[in-house]
C-alpha positions as CSV (number, residue, x, y, z in Angstrom):
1,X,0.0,0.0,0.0
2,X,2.8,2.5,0.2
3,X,3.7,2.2,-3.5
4,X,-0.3,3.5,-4.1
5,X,0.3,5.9,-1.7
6,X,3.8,7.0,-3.2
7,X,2.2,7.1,-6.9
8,X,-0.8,9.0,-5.4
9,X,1.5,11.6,-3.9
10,X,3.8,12.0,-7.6
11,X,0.1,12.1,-9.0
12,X,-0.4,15.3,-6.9
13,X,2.6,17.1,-7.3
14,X,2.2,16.5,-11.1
15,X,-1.0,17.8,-11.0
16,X,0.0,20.7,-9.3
17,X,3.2,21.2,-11.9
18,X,0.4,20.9,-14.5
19,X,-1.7,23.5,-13.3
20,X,1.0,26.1,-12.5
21,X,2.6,25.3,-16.0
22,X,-0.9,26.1,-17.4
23,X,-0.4,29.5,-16.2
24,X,2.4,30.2,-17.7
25,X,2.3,28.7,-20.3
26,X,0.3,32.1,-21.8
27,X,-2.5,30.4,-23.9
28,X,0.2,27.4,-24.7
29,X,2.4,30.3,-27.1
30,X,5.3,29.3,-24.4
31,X,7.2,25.7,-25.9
32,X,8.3,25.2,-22.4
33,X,5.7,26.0,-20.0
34,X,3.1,24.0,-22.7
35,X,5.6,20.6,-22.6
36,X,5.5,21.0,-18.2
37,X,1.7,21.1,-18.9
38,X,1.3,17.9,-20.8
39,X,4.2,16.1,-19.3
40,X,2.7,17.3,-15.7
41,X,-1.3,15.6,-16.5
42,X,0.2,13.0,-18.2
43,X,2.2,12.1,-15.3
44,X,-0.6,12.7,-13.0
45,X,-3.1,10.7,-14.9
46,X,-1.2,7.9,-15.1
47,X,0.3,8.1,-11.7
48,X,-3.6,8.1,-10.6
49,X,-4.1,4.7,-12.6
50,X,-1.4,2.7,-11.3
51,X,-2.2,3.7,-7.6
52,X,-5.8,2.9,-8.4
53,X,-4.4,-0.3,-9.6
54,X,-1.9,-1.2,-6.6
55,X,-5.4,-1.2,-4.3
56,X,-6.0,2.5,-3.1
57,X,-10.1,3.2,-3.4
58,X,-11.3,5.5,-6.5
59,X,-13.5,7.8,-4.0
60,X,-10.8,7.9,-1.6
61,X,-8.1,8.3,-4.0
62,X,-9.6,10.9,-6.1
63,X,-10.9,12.9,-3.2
64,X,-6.9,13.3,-2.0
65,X,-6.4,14.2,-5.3
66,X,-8.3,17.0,-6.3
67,X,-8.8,18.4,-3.0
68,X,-5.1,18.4,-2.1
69,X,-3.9,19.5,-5.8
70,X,-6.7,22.2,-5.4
71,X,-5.7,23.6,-2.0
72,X,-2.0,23.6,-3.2
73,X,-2.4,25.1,-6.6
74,X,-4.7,28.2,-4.6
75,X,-1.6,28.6,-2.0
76,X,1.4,28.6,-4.5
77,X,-1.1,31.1,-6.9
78,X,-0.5,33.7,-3.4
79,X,3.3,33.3,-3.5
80,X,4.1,32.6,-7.6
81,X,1.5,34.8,-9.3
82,X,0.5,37.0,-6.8
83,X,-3.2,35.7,-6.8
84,X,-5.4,37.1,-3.8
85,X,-7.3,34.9,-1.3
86,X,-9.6,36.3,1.3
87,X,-10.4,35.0,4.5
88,X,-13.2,33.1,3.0
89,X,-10.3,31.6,0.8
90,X,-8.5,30.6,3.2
91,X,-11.4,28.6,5.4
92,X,-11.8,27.1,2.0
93,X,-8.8,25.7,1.6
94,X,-8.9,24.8,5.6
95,X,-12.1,23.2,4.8
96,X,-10.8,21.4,1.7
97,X,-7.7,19.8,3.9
98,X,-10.4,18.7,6.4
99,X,-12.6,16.3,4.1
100,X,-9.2,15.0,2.6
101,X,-8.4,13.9,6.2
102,X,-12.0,13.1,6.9
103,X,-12.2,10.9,3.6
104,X,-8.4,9.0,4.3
105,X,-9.9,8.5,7.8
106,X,-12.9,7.2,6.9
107,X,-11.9,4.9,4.1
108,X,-12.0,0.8,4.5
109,X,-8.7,0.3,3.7
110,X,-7.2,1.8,8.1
């Protein structure tokens, strides 16, 4: 189980890399930016799969996965691209990492 853990955790980070790439990537008229954007979802997609397939749930799994790539991808937009959150931002994301922990907790698997 900690190899579907490990994938789910590259699957985030790809994500994430995905996302911020997206960004910058300026409508995909930047080569490199664009490539970080397809290698970063392709990674994270398949990532996803093989954890799915080494035993971790799909709800449980998936939930991790957006929630914690969401929550990530609002914080590093404050520092990287100068994005503003309010208050209510924040208790989003608060809330966000909450039902990830709720869902791991609650899943069959502990």
């Amino acid at each position: 189980m900690v190899v579907a853990y490990l994938l789910l955790a590259l699957a985030i980070v790809a994500e994430v890399v995905g996302t911020l790439a997206l960004k910058m990537s300026d409508g995909f008229s930047k080569v490199m930016p664009t490539i970080f954007v397809f290698v970063g979802y392709l990674t994270a997609f398949a990532s996803l799969g093989f954890g799915l397939s080494k035993g971790l749930s799909m709800g449980v799994a998936y939930g991790i996965w957006a929630g914690a790539g969401t929550a990530l991808v609002a914080i590093l937009g404050v520092f990287l691209f100068g994005d503003k959150l309010s208050v209510w931002g924040f208790v989003g994301i608060g809330l966000i990492i909450v039902g990830v922990v709720m869902l791991e907790m609650g899943s069959s698997h502990n």
